[in-house]
N, C-alpha and C positions, 0 to 999 in steps of 0.2 A: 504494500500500500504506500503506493511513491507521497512525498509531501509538496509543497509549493517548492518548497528550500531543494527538491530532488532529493532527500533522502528518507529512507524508510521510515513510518510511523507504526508504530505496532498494531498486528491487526485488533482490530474490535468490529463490533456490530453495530454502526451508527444507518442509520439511513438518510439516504439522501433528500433533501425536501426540494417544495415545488409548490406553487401556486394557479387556482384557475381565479384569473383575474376578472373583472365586470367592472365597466364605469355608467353610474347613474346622470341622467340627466341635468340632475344638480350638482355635477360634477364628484358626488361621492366616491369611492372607489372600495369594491366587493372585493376581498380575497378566503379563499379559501384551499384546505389540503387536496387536490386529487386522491388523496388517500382515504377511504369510510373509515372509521374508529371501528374495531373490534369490539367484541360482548366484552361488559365484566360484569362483575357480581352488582348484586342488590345489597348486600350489607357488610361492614367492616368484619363480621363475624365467620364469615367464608375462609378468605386466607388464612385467618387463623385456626379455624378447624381441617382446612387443607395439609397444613404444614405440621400439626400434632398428628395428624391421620400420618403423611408420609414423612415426615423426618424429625422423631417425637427427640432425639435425644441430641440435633442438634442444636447450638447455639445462640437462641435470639437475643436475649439482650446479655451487655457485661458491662460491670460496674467497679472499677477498684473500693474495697474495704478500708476501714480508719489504716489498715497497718501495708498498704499499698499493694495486696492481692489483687487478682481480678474473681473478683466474686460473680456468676454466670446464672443466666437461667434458660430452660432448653424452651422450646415450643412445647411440648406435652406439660410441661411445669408449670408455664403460661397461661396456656389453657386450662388445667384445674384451679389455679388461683383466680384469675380472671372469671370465673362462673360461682367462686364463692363470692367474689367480691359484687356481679353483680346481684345475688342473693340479697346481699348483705343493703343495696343500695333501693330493691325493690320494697323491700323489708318496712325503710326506711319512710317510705310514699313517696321517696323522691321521683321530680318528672320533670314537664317541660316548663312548671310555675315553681316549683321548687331544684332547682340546674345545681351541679356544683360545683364551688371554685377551687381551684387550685394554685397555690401561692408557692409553691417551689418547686426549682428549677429541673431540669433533667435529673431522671434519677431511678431504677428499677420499678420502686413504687408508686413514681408518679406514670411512669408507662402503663402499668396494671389497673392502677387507677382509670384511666382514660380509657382503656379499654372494656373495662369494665361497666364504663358509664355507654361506652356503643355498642356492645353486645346488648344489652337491653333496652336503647333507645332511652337512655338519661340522659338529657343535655349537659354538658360540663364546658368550664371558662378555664383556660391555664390563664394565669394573668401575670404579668411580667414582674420577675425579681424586683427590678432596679424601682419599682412604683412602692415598695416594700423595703428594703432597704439600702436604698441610696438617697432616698426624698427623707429632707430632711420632716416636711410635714406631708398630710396623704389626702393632696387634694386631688388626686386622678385614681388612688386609691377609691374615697370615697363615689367620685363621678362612674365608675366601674361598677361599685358593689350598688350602689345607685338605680344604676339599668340595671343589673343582671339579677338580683333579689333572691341571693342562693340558698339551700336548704343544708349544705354543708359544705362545709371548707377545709381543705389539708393541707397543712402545712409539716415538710416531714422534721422538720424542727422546729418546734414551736416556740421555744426560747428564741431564738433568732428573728421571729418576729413577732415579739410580745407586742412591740410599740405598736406594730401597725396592727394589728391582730383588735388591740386595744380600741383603734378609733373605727373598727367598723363592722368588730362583732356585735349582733345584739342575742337577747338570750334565747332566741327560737333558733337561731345555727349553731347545726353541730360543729365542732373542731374534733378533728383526727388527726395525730402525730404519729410521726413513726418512730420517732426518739423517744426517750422520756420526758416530759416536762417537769417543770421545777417552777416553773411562772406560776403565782396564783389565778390559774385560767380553767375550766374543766372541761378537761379531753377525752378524745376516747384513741386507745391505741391503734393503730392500723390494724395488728396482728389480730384483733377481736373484729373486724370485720374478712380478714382474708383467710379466717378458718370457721367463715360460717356454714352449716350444712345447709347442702343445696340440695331445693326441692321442683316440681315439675314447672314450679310458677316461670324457674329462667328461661326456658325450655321455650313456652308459652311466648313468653317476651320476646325473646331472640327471633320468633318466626312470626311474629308482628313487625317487626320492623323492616319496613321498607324503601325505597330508592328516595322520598322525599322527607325521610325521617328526620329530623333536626341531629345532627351528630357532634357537634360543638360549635360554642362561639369562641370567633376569636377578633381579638379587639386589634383595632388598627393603632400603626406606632404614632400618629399622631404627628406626622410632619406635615400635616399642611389645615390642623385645626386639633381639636381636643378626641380621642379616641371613639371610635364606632366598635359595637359591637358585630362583625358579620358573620350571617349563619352561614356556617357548611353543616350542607347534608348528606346524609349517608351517598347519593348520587354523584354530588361532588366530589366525595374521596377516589369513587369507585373509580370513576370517567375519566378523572385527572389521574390516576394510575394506569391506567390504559393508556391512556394521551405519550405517557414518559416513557412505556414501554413501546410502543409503535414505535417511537422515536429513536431507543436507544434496545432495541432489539437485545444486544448482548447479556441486558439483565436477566434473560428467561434460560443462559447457557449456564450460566454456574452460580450459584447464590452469591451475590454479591457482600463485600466485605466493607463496613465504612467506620472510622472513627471521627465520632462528627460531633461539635460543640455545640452548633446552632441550639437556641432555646426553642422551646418545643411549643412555647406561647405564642411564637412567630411559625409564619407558614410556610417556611422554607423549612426547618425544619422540624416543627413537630407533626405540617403534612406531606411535603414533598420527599425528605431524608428518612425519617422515619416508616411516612407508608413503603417508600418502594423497597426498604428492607422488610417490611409483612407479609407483602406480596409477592415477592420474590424468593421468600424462606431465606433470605440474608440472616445475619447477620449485623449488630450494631453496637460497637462499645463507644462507652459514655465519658466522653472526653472532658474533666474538669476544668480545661486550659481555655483559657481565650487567646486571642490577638491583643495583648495588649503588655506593655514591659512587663517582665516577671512573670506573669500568668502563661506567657505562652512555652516555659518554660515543662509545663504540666504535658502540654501539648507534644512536644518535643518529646516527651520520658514515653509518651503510651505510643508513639509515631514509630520509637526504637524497638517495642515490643511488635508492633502489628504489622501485616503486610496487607497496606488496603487494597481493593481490587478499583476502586473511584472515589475521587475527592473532591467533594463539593464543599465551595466555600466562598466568602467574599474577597472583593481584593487586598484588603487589609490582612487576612489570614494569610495569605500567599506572600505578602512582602515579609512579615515578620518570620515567617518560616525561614525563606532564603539565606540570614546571615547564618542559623545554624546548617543549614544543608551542606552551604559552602563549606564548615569547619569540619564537617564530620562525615565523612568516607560511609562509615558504616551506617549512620541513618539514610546518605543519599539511596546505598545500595536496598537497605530494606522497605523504603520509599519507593521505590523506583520498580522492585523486582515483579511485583506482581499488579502494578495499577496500567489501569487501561484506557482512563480517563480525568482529563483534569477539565473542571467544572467551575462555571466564577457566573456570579448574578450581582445584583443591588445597586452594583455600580461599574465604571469604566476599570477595565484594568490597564495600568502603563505597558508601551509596547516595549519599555528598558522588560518589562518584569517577565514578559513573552519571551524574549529574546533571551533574556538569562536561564530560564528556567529549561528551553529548548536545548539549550545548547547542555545544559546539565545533564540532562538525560540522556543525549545522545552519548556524554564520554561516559556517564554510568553503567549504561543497559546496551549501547548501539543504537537504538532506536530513538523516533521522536511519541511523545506520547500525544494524541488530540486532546487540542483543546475544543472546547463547547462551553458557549455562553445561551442566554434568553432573556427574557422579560416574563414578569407576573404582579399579578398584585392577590392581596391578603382575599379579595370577593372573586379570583379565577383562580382559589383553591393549593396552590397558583401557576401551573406551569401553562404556558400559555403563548408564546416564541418561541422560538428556538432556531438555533444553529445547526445545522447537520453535520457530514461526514467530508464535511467539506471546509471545514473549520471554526475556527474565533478569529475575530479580527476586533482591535480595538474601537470600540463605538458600535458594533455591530448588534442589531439584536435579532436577526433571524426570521423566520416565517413563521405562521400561524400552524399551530401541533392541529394531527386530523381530527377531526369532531367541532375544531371551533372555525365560527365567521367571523372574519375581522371586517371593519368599515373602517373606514379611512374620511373622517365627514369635514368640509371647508368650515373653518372656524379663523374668518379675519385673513391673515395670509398665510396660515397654518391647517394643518389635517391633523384634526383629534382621534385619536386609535380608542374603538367601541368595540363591543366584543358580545360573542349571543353563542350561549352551546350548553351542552350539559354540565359543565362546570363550572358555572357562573354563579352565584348567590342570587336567593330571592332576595336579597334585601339587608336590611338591618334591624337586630335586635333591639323590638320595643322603640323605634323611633323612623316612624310609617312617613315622616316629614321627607325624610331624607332618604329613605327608599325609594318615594316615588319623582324624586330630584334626577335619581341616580340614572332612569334610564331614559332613554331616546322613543320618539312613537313607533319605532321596528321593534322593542325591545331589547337592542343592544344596551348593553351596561357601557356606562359614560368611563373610561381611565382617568381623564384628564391631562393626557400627557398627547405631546405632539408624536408624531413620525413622519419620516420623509424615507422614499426609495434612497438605495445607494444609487443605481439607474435606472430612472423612470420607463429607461427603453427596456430594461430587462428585469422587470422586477423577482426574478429568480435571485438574485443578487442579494434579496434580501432589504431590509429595515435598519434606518437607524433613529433613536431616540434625538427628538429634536426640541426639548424642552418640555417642563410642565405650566398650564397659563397660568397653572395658581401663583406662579411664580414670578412669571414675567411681566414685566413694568416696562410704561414710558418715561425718558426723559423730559426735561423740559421744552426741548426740542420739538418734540412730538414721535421721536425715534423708538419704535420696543425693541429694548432689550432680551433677548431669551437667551435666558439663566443658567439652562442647563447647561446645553454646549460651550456655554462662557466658563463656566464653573470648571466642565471638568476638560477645558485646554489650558487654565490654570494649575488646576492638581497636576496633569501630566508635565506643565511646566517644569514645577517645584520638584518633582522627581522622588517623590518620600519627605521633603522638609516641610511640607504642610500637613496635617492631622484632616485640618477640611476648611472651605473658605464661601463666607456668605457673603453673597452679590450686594453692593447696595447702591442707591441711586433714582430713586420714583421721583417723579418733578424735580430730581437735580441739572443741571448743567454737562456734567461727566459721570461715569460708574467708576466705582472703588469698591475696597473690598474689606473686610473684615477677617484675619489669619487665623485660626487656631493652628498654633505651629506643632509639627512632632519634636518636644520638647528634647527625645532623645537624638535626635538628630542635629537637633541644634548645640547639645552641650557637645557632641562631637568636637562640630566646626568649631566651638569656642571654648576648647580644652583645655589652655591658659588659662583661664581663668578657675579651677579646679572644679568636681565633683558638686563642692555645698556652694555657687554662684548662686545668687540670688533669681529668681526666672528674668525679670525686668534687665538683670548686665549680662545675662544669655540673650536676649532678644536684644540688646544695644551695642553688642558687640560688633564690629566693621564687620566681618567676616559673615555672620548672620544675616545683617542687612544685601550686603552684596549679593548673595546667595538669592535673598527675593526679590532684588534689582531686577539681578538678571531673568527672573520668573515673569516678571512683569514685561524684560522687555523683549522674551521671545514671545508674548502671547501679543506686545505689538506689532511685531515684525509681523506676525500672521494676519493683522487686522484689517478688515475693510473699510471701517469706521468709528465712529465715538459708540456705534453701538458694542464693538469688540473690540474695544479698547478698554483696561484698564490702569485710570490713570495714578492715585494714589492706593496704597496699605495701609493697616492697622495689624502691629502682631500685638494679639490676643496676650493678657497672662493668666487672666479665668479661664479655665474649663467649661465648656456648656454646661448650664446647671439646668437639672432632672426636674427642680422646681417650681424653673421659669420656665417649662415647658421648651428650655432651648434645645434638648436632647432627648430622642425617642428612646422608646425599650430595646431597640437592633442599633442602634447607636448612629442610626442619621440624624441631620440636624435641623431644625422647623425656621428655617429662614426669616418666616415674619416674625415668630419670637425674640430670635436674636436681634434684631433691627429696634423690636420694641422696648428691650429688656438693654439694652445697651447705645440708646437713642443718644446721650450724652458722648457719648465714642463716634456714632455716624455724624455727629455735630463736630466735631474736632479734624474729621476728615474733609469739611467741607471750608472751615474755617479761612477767611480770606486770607489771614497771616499762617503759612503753612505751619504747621505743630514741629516739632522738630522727631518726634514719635513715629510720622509719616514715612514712608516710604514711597516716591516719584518717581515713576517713570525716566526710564534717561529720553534725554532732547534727542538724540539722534536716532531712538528707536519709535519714533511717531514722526520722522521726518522721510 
């Protein structure tokens, strides 16, 4: 399987995609798969009874133990706990006016749990850690338990979130820990619901539920207003596991292997990562490590033990992996030996990080591994573009997976990407306003987000992401800026020295920008000045500055105008705070929070006497 570059990419099973195109009168533009979607099941509870039926004693989920074991559980193990535990939840009266939530993170029993609640059709909320314990107060906590009006709540350590536990328990929810608690709070231990004896009631339940059954909410990150709760239903999961299987063929040849961090509150991974190891009889250990300094270091320890078969992740996981890859011979080789896929969503990945990572594996293994990127969102379940067998390319997002109809509808001088198929959400939980907001009079679901062909004349070529309007603003001028594409020829500028950078400029004159810089990046460059520098003489350092000169003036050399141009910075020495809503639970960042939450900073960049804090453009790279 030759590559672009001529040399060998290791075989896999991708398929190659394609589109039957159609243009409406109204200049709208139809695409869809030449491919029909495959049957899949009616309920979550199929693969699972699939997989204990034929592979009882292999591996589905692992988890390291307090003393850095991998503690394991097989499918047949699963599946008997799982049918106590929905016993246990039928027991309870819990339903679709009593759901329940879930407050931490990945984790054995929070997988049982969740399954537990779709084997008999209980609605259940994972709801994001960081709303829990990184808020310093729980006002999106409360906005969450607000809509969702739960009948129990697990938190498998309850000490850990006394506080938040505190402002939004009342005494009709149950709490279940799977630790012991020591808070004066009353719980009920997990272990006395997953050794309830089951009776024919599960039985009953389980073949009730059906393709429109409500199978969890899950609330959106809230980057472009305050979180929604959106249903997925049992149809949903099903459809959208077929969609990724169609796609990626390979996963029906050997049970796929993943170690995956993603929070399972988010739809990447507690439905796209998660299901396609259910249904697939994968495979799935539970990665304590994040992207982020020190934590990825977790990452790193379980990457040295496993051999994944595909690695889906964002592109912040991929960069912070790299400086270990590079040092370590031995994780490159156990990294390397048996994956068959590398996978990036959320955001653009750098074509430095393509390029590096290709060439790795070729001096590793011989071979290059495919890359595949797409597009989704939290109400298409969410896979929903995609790349083929034909690659990744930076910016790229792919075609429409079989079963869905994309529209492409003129909005101003932009095409808004709408979407209609079996994996779509009806809607949003308990907030019918904004349900019937969401879709178009075809019934496509609104994205919000722009696209544009790479070539109009072949649109086999695929999609690229061309801004979201939530986002984009006029200048004074009368000029709209779109954000997106400005944003991430910025990031790719920066090359890893920025964390992430919010556009600003509505009714101003010129666009600027706002840094969150990679703090560790920057002590690099400003290694003089030691370890405990203060953040403020890291970010005033020549060296620092220079660095996002130069950021600013390759994205002028590229520009057409004041609309992609940026002409002053700001580096950041706050973090996005969780409580101004400047920062979601996946860790992107809500644009108009920052702008509002840091108004006195967009004020400073505008200031007639430049600040000296600014960072300017050089003259000769806008001449």
């Amino acid at each position: 399987m030759p590559s672009s570059t001529g040399r060998r990419i290791r075989p896999v099973r991708i398929a190659s995609l394609d589109a039957i195109v159609r243009t409406a009168p109204d200049g709208s533009v139809y695409l869809r798969s030449p491919t029909p979607l495959g049957s899949y099941p009616t309920r979550i509870a199929e693969p699972l009874e699939y997989w204990a039926d034929r592979a009882p004693d292999r591996v589905f989920l692992a988890q390291r133990d307090q003393a850095g074991a991998w503690r394991t559980l097989t499918y047949e193990e699963a599946r008997a706990k799982v049918r106590c535990l929905a016993q246990a939840l039928l027991a309870r009266g819990l339903s679709a006016d009593r759901p329940v939530a879930i407050l931490s993170g990945n984790s054995i029993e929070h997988g049982l749990l969740a399954l537990g609640c779709m084997y008999v059709g209980v609605p259940y909320a994972p709801i994001a850690t960081a709303y829990s314990l990184q808020a310093r107060e729980y006002s999106a906590l409360g906005h969450v338990f607000g809509l969702l009006r739960p009948g129990l709540v697990f938190a498998a350590e309850g000490d850990r979130y006394e506080r938040a536990l505190r402002s939004v328990l009342s005494p009709d929810i149950e709490l279940v820990v799977a630790a012991p608690i020591t808070a004066d709070l009353r719980a009920t231990p997990f272990t006395e619901l997953e050794n309830t004896a089951v009776t024919d009631a599960v039985d009953a339940a389980r073949d009730s539920v059906g393709l429109d059954t409500i199978a969890k909410i899950l609330f959106t990150s809230g980057s472009t207003g305050r979180p929604k709760g959106v249903i997925n239903t049992q149809r949903m999961l099903c459809a959208n596991q077929e969609m990724i299987r169609s796609v990626m063929p390979f996963l029906t040849d050997d049970p796929p292997v993943l170690c995956d961090w993603l929070p399972w509150n988010h739809t990447a991974g507690g439905n796209h990562n998660f299901g396609l190891v259910l249904f697939n009889g994968g495979t799935m250990y539970i990665d304590e490590g994040r992207p982020v300094p020190g934590v990825i270091a977790a990452t790193v320890r379980n990457l040295s033990d496993i051999s994944v078969t595909a690695h889906f992740g964002v592109p912040r996981s991929y960069e912070m992996l790299m400086p270990y890859l590079r040092a370590d011979e031995a994780l490159r080789v156990r990294f390397f030996s048996k994956l068959k896929l590398l996978f990036y969503a959320a955001a653009g990945l750098s074509q430095r990080f393509f390029d590096e990572l290709r060439e790795m594996a070729i001096q590793t293994c011989g071979e290059e591994i495919l890359w595949m990127t797409g597009f989704g969102a939290t109400e298409t379940a969410p896979f929903a573009l995609s790349t083929g067998r034909e690659g990744a390319s930076s910016g790229l997002l792919g075609l429409p997976a079989p079963g869905l109809e994309l529209k492409l509808a003129p909005v101003g001088a932009k095409l808004e990407a709408r979407l209609r198929g079996p994996s779509i959400t009806p809607g949003y939980w308990r907030q019918h306003e904004l349900t019937r907001a969401a879709y178009d009079e075809e019934g496509f679901y609104r994205l919000g987000d722009a696209m544009r062909f790479v070539d109009p004349a072949d649109p086999a070529r695929g999609l690229l992401f061309d801004g979201r309007f939530a986002e984009d603003f006029k200048l004074s001028s009368g000029t709209w800026v779109s954000v997106g594409p400005l944003r991430a020829k910025f990031l790719a500028a920066a090359e890893g020295c920025a964390q992430d950078v919010v556009i600003a400029g509505p009714d101003r004159e010129f666009v600027s920008a706002l840094i969150f810089p990679n703090l560790a990046v920057c002590r690099g460059l400003s290694a003089d000045l030691g370890d405990a520098a203060p953040v403020r003489a890291v970010l005033d350092h020549p060296d620092v500055r220079a660095t996002f000169r130069a950021a600013l003036d390759a994205v002028a050399r590229g520009s057409t105008g004041s609309s992609t141009l940026v002409v002053r910075a700001l580096l950041l020495e706050e973090p996005p705070s969780i409580d101004a809503r400047e920062i979601t639970d996946k860790g992107s960042i809500n644009q108009k929070a920052v702008l509002e939450h840091r108004s006195v900073l967009v004020e400073e960049l505008y200031a007639s006497s430049e600040s000296p804090r600014t960072i300017s453009v050089s003259v000769h790279a806008t001449t």
